[in-house]
C-alpha positions as CSV (number, residue, x, y, z in Angstrom):
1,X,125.1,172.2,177.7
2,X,123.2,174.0,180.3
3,X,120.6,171.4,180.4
4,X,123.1,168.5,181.3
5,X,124.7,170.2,184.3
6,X,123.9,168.4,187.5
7,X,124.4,169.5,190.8
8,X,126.2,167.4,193.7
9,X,126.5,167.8,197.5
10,X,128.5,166.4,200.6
11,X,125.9,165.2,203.0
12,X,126.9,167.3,205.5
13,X,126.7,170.7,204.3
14,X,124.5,172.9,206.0
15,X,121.5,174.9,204.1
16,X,121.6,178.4,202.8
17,X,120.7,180.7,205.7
18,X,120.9,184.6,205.0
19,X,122.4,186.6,208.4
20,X,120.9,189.9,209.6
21,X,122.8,192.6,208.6
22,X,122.3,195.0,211.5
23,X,124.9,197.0,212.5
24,X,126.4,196.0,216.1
25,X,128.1,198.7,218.7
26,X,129.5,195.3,219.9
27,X,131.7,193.1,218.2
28,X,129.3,189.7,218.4
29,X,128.0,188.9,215.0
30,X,126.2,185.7,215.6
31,X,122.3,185.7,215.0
32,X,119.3,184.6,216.9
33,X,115.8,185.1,216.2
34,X,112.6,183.6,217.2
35,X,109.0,182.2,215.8
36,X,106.1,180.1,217.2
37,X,106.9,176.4,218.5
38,X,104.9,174.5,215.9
39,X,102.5,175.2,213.3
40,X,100.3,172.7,214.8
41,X,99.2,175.2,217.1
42,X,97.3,177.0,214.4
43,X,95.4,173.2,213.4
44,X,96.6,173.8,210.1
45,X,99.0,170.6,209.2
46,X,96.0,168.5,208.8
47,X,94.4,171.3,206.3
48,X,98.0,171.5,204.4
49,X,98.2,167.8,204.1
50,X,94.8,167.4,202.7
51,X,95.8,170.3,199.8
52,X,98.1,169.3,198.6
53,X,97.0,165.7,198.3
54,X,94.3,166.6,196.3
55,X,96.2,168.6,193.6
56,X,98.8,165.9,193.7
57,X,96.5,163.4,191.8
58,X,97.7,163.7,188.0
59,X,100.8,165.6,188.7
60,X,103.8,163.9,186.7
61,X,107.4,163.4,188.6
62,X,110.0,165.8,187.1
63,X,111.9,164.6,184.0
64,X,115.1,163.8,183.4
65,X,116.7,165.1,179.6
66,X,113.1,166.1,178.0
67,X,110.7,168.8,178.4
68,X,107.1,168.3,178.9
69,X,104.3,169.0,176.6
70,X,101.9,171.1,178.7
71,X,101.6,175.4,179.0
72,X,104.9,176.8,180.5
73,X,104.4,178.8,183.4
74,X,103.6,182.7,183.2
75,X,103.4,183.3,186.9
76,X,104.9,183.5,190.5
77,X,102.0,181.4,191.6
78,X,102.3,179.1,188.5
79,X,106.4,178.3,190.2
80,X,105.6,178.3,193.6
81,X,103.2,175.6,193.3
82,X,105.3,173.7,191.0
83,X,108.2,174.0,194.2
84,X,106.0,172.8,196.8
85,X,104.9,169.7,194.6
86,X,108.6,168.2,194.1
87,X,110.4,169.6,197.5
88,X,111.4,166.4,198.6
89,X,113.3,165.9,195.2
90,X,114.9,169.9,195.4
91,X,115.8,169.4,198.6
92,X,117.5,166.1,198.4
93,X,120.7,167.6,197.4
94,X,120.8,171.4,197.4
95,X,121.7,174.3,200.2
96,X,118.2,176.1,199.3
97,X,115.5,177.3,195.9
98,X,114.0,180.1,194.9
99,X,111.9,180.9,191.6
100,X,112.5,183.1,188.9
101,X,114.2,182.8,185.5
102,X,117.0,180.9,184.3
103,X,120.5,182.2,184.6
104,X,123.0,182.0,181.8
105,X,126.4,183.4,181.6
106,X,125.2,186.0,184.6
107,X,122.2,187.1,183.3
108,X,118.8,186.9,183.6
109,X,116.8,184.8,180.6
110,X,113.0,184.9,180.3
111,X,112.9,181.2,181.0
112,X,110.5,180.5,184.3
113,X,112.4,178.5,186.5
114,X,113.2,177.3,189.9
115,X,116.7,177.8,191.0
116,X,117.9,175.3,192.5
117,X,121.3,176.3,195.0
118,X,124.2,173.6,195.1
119,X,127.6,174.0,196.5
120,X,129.5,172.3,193.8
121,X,127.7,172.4,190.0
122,X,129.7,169.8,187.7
123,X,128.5,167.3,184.6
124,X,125.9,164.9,184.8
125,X,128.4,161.9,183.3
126,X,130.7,162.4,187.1
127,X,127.3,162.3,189.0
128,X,125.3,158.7,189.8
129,X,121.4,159.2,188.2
130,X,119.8,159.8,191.7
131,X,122.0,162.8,192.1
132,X,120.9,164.3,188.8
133,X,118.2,167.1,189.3
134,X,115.2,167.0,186.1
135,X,115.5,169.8,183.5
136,X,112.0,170.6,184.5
137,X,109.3,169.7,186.9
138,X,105.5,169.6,186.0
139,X,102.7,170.8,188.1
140,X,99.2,170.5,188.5
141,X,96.8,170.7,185.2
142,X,100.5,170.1,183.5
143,X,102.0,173.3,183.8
144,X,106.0,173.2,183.9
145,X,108.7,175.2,184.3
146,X,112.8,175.0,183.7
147,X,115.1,173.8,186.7
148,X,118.3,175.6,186.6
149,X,120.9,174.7,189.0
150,X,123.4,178.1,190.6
151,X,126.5,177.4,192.3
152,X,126.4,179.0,195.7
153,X,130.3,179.3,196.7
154,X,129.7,178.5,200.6
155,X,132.0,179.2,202.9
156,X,131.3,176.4,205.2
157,X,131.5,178.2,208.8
158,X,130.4,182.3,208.6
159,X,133.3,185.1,208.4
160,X,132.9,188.4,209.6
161,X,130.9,190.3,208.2
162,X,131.9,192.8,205.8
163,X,132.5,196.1,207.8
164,X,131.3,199.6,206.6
165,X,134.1,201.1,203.8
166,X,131.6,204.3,202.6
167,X,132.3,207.9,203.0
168,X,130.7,210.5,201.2
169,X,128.5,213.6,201.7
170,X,125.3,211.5,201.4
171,X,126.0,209.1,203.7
172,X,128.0,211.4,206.4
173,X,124.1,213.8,206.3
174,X,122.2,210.2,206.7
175,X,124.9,209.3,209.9
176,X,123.9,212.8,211.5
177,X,125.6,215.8,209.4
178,X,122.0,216.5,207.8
179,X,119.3,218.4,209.4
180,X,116.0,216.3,208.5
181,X,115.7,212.6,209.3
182,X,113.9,210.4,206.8
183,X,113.9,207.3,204.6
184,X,117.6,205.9,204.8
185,X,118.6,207.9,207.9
186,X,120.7,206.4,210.5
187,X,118.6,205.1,213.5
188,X,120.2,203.0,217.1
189,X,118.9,201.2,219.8
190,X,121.0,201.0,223.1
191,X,123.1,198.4,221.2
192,X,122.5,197.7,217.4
193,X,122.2,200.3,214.6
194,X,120.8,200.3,211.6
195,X,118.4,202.1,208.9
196,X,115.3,204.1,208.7
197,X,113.0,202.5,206.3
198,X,109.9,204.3,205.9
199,X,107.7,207.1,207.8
200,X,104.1,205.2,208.7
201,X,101.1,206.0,210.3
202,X,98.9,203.5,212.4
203,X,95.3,202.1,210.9
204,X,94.4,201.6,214.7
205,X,94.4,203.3,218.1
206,X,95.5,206.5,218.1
207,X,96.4,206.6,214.8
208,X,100.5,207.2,215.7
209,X,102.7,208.7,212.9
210,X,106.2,206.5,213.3
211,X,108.6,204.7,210.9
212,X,109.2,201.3,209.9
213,X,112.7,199.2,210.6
214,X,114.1,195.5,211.3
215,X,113.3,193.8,213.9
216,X,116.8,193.3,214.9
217,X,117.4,196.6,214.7
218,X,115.2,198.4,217.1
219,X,114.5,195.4,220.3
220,X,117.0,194.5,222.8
221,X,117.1,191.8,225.2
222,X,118.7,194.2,227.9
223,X,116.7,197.5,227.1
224,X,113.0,196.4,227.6
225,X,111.7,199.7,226.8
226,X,113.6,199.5,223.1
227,X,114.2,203.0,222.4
228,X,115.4,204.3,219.0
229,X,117.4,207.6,218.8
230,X,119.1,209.6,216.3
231,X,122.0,209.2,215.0
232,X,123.0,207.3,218.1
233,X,122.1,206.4,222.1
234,X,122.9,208.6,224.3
235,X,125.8,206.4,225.8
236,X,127.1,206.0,222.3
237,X,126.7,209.6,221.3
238,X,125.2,212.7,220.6
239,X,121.8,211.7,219.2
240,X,118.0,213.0,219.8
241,X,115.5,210.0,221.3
242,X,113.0,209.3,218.8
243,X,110.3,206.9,220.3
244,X,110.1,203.5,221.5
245,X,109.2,200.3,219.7
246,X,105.4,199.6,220.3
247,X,104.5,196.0,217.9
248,X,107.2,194.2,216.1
249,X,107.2,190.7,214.6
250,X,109.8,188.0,213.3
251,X,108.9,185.1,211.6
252,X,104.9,184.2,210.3
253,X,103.8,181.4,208.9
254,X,103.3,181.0,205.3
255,X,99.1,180.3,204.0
256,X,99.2,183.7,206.4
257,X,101.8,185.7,204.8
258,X,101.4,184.5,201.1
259,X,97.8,183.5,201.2
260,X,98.6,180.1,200.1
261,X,100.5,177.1,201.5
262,X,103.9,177.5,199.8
263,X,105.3,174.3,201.3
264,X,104.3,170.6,202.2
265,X,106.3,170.8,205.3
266,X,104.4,171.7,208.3
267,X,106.1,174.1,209.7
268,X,107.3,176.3,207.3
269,X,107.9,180.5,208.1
270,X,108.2,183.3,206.5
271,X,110.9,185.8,207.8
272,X,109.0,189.1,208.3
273,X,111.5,190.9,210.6
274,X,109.8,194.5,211.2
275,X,109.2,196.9,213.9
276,X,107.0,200.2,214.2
277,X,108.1,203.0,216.3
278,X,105.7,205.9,216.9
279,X,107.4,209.6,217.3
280,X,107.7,210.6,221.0
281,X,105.5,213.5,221.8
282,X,108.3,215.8,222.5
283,X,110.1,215.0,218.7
284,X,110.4,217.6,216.8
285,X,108.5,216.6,213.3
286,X,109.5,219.7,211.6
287,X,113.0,217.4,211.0
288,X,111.3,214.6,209.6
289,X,111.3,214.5,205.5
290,X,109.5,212.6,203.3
291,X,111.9,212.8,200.7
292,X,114.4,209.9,200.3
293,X,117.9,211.4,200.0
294,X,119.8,211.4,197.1
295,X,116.7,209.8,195.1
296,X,113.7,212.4,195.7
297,X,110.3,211.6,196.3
298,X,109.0,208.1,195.8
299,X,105.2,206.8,195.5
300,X,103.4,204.2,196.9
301,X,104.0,200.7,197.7
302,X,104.0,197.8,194.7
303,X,102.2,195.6,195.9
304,X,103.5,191.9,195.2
305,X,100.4,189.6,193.4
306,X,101.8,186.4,193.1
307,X,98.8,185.6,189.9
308,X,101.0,188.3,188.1
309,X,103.6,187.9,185.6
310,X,107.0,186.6,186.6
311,X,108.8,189.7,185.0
312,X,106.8,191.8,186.8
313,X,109.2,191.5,189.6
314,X,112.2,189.1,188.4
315,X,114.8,191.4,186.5
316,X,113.4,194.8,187.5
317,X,116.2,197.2,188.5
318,X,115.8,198.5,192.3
319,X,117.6,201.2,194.2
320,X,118.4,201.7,198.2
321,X,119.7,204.2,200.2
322,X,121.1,202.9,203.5
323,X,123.2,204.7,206.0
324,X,126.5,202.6,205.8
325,X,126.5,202.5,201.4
326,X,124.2,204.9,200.7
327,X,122.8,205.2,197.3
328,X,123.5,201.8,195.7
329,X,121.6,199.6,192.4
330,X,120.4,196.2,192.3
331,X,118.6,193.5,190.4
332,X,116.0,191.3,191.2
333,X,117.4,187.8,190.8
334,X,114.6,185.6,192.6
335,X,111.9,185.8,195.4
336,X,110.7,183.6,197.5
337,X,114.2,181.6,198.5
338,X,113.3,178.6,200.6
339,X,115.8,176.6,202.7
340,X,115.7,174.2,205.7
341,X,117.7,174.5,208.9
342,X,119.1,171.6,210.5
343,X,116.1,170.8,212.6
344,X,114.2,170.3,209.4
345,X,111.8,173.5,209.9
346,X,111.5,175.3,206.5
347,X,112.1,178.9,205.8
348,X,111.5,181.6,203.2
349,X,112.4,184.9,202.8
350,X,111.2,187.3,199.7
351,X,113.4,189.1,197.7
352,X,117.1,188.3,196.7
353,X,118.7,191.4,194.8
354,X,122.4,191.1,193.4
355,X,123.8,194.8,193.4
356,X,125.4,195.9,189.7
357,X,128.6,195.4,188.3
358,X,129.8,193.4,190.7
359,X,129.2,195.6,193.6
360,X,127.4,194.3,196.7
361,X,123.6,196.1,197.2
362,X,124.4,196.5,200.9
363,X,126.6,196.0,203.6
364,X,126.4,196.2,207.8
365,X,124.3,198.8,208.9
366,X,122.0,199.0,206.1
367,X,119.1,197.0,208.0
368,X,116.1,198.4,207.3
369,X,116.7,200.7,204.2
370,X,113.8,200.2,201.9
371,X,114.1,198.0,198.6
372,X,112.9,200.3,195.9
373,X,111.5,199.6,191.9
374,X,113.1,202.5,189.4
375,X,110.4,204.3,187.7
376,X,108.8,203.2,184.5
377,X,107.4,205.6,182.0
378,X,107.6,208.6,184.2
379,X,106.7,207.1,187.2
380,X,107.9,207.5,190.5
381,X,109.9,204.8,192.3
382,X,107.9,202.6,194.0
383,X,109.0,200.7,196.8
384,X,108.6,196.7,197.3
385,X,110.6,195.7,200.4
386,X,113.4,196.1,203.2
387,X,116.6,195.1,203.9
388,X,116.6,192.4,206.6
389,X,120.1,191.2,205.4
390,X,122.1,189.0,202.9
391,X,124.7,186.2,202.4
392,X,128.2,187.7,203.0
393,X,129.8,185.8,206.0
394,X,128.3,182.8,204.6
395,X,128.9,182.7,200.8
396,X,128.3,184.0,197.6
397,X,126.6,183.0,194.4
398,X,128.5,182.0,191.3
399,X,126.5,183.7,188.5
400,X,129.6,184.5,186.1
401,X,132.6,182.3,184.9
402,X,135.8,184.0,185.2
403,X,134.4,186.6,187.6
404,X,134.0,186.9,191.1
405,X,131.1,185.0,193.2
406,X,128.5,187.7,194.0
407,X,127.0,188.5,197.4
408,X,123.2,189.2,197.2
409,X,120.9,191.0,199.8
410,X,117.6,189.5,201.2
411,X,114.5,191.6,201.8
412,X,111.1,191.6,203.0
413,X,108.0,192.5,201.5
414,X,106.9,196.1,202.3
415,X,103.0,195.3,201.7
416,X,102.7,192.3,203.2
417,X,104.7,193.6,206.6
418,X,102.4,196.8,206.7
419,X,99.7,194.7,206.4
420,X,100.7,192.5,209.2
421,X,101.8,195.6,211.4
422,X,98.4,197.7,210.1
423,X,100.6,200.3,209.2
424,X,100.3,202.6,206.0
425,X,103.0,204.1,204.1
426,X,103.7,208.4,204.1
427,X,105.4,209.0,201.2
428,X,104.5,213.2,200.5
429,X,104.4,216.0,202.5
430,X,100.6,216.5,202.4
431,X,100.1,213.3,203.7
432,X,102.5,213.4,206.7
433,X,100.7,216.6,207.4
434,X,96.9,215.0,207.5
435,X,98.5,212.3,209.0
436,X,99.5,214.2,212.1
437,X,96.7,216.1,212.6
438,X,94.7,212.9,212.4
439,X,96.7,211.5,215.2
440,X,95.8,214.5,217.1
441,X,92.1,214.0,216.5
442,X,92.8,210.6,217.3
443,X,94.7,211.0,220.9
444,X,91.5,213.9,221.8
445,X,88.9,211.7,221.2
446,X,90.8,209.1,223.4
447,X,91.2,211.2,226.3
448,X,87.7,212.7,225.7
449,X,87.0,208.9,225.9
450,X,88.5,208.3,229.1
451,X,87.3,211.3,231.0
452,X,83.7,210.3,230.0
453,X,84.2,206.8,231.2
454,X,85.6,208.0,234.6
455,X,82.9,210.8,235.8
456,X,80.5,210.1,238.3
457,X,77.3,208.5,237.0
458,X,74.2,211.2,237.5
459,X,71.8,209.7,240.0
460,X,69.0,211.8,239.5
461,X,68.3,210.3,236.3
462,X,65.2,208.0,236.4
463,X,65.5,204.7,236.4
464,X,63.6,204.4,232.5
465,X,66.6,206.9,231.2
466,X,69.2,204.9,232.7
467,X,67.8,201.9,231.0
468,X,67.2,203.7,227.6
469,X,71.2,205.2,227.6
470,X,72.7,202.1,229.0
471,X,71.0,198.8,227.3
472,X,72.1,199.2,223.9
473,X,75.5,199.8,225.1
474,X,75.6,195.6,225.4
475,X,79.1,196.1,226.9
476,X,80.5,193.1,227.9
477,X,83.4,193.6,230.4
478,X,86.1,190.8,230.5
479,X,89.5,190.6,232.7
480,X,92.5,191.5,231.0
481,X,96.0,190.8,232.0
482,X,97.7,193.4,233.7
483,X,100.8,195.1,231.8
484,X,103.1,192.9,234.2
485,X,102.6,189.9,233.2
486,X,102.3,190.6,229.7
487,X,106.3,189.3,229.1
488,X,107.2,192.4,227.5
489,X,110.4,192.9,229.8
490,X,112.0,190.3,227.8
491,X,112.8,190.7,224.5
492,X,114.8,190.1,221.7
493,X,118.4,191.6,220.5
494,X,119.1,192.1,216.9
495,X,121.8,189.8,215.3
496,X,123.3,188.4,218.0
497,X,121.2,187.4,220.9
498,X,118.8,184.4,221.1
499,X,115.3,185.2,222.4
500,X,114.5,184.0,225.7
501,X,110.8,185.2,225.9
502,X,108.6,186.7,223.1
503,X,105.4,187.8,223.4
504,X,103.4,187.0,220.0
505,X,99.7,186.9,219.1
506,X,98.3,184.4,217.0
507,X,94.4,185.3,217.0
508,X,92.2,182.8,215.9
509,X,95.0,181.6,213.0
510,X,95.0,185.0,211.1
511,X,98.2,186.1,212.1
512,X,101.7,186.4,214.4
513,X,102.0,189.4,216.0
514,X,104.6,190.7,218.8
515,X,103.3,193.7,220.8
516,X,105.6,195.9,222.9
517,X,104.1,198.2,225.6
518,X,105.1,201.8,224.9
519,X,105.9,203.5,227.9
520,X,105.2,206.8,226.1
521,X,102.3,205.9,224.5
522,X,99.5,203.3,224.3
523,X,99.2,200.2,222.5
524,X,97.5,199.5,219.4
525,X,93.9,198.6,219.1
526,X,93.7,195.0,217.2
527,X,91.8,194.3,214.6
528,X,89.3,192.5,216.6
529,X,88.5,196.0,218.4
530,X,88.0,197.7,215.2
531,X,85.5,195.6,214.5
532,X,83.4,195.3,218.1
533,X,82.8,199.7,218.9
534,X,82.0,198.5,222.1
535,X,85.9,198.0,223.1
536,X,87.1,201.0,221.7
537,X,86.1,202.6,224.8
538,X,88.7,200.3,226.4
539,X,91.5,200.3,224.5
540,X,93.1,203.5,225.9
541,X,93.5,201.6,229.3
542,X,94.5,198.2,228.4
543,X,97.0,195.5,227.0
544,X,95.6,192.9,225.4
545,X,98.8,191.1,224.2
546,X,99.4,187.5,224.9
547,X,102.5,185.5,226.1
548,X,103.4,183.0,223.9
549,X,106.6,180.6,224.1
550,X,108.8,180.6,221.7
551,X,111.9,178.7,220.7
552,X,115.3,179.9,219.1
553,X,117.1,179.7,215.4
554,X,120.6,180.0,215.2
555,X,120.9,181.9,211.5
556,X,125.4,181.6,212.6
557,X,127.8,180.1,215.2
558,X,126.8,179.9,218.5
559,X,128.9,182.9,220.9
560,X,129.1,183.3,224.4
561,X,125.6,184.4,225.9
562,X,126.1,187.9,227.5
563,X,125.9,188.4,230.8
564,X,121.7,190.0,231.5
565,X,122.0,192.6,234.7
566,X,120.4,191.0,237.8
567,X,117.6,194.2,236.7
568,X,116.1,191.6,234.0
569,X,117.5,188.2,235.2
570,X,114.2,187.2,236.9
């Protein structure tokens, strides 16, 4: 019965888009975010075009009421290739896909398949024969996988979002009753709250000791030195000033973030909405716990191979402690869902979890919170991703007949995002410990660093020692820009506020990054400096972040711009 179900949809429904789920001291709930103008910039159409044209040659179309005869698919590579090979056919009539297994009667089967999202799922006999999907696609070398088509209830324009309803002792300590701060704890800018996700420590520069967030959580388009504070601003609240947001990123393109083209379209992005915020000097890290509150300690990051077994990560059960639901379980329904916005630019985001027994994983305010695998065999959680935010203003998926459509909650992925942030994970005491005093040995040698490079040279040194300390040096000096005209003044708010200005670095095609100067402390060295010694010397004194121009997606309805003060309006 399954296999005859067809999916059908008015032309002028809009895709599947996934809203940040930020918390807002306002009442705006529209989202804006930001990523580079074209993917052309990074002269990789061309190479994209050419690879998929040569693994198109013996690929089958899809079919239609049979299976086909090759090896089934065993991996998340195996599907995602098979999705990039017939997107023109998924797309023609469906809000969005993602892979996985099939679904039947709300659960999970151990059939690979892509999902394919529909607003209206009915018979194939009320449906013309171009607006039947295949049973199952076939990709290159003839491996094939299941098509199952899931009803996504959309609500056409975006409610409001689903305000907080939780009170209990856990989540009270994590809004500001506890002592400690740590993994799930409550965290605000001057205008948007949210969730800590993890402490980090820096692979470069000074080697700061921070945690990890959204995005849209920590930078404001107002506030262009995008404090964080605990539990809220000081115009909110009582609350403690934690540090300010030194690199942060939105959107990355995909052969950077999965390693592989996951797309024919040209510009396709992956959502990677993150920001690092180093500990002030003056922050008292005797509060700050390792520990994740009302789950314990937790180990180190799963990383996500896409060569590995599908139910390595499809079906597992994962956990989450957020400030506004605290302590809530989920499943792993799918990664990887892919829509289009109406411009025709593709987008993917990683995880989609559906919370348990009908309750949602998260709600408002829970940005941020870390996505976490329950322990196998005595292990310790590990965790996989953060919250970035979910479907519940614009829909929910119909997974269960004769029960209510189900929101689910989208996530990042933890490894890739520390990657692209060069951030490790602290997830024990001991290491917080070495990682601090690392930091320490990290800012003397810096200043030891800069007070070398600014004493007066020693002129009584003849002229054959000069040339003996000095030649190998090979320093090459080059102008920077100064810190002014680095566009950091202009940034981005959370949910609700389209970016005007971002600065982003794209070096050499390897990767997207956004750089905010700290005003408290220095930037990061790139990765370029860790490689060349002979800029180290420099990076204590410099900004080596780009402006870029950037355009704007509209993830909801357009509101009002608010009003900038005449401060940033130039």
């Amino acid at each position: 019965m399954a296999r005859n179900l067809c999916n059908y949809l008015p032309c002028h429904a809009s895709s599947l888009q996934p809203v940040a789920s930020g918390g807002q001291h306002s009442e705006s709930s529209a989202a804006y975010f930001s990523w580079p103008t074209s993917i052309l910039m990074h002269g990789a159409a061309e190479d994209r075009a050419n690879y998929f044209g040569n693994l198109q040659k013996g690929v089958l179309p899809g079919r239609i009421g049979q299976l086909p005869t090759g090896q089934q698919s065993t991996t998340l590579l195996d599907l995602m290739t098979i999705r990039a090979f017939h997107s023109k056919i998924l797309r023609r009539f469906s809000l969005g896909t993602a892979i996985g297994f099939r679904i039947r009667k709300g659960a999970l089967t151990s059939i690979p398949a892509i999902l394919v999202f529909v607003a209206r799922k009915v018979h194939k006999k009320w449906l013309n024969h171009n607006q039947c999907l295949p049973s199952a696609l076939e990709g290159p070398g003839g491996v094939w996988c299941d098509v199952d088509v899931v009803e996504f209830s959309y609500y056409g324009a975006p409610t409001p979002t689903p305000k907080e309803q939780l009170y209990n002792e856990l989540v009270d300590g994590l809004r500001g009753n506890d002592p400690c701060i740590g993994s799930g704890s409550q965290v605000a800018s001057q205008e948007t709250y949210g969730t800590l996700g993890a402490l980090v420590k820096s692979r470069t520069g000074n080697k700061q000791v921070g945690f990890l967030t959204n995005r849209h959580v920590a930078v404001g388009l107002d506030y262009p030195n995008q404090k964080m504070f605990h539990p809220l601003p000081p115009n909110l609240g009582p609350g403690v000033y934690l540090g300010a947001v030194e690199r942060a990123t939105s959107f990355i393109t995909d052969d950077v973030w999965f390693g592989i083209y996951a797309g024919t379209n040209p510009e396709t992005f992956v959502r990677a909405d993150g920001a690092f915020i180093p500990f002030s000097d003056d922050f008292d890290m005797s509060s700050v716990t390792t520990s994740v509150k009302g789950l314990g300690d937790i180990g180190d990051v799963k990383v996500i191979d896409l060569q590995s077994p599908i139910n390595s990560l499809i079906g597992r059960q994962v956990v989450k402690v957020g400030r506004s639901s605290g302590l809530t379980t989920g499943t792993v329904m799918a990664y990887a869902l892919e829509y289009n916005d109406e411009k025709g630019i593709c987008f993917l985001t990683d995880f989609l979890v559906v919370g348990e027994n009908q309750q949602t994983f998260d709600l408002e305010g829970d940005s941020g919170s870390l996505i976490i695998l329950t322990g196998q065999d005595g292990e310790k959680p590990k965790p996989i991703g953060i919250i970035w935010g979910g479907t519940a203003n614009r829909g929910r998926l119909k997974l269960k007949s004769g029960h209510d459509p189900e929101n689910w909650t989208s996530g990042v992925d933890l490894g890739r995002l520390l990657d692209l942030l060069e951030l490790d994970l602290i997830t024990t005491r001991e290491g917080l410990r070495d990682a601090l005093q690392e930091q320490r040995f990290a800012l003397a040698a810096a200043i030891n660093c800069t007070v070398g490079e600014s004493s007066p040279t020693v002129r009584n040194l003849p002229n054959k020692k000069v040339d003996q300390i000095y030649e190998p040096l090979g320093i090459n000096i080059q102008p920077f820009p100064s810190e002014g005209a680095s566009g950091s003044g202009v940034n981005a708010l959370s949910t609700d506020i389209e970016f005007q200005v971002d600065t982003i670095e794209l070096p050499n095609n390897v990767e997207e990054h956004q750089f905010i100067p700290n005003l408290i402390s220095m930037s990061p060295i790139h990765r370029t400096e860790e490689d060349n010694p002979e800029r180290k010397n420099l990076s204590a004194l410099i900004n080596s972040s780009d402006e870029d121009i950037c355009v704007s997606l509209h993830l909801g309805d357009r509101e009002p711009k608010r009003q900038r003060s005449d401060q940033y309006s130039n």
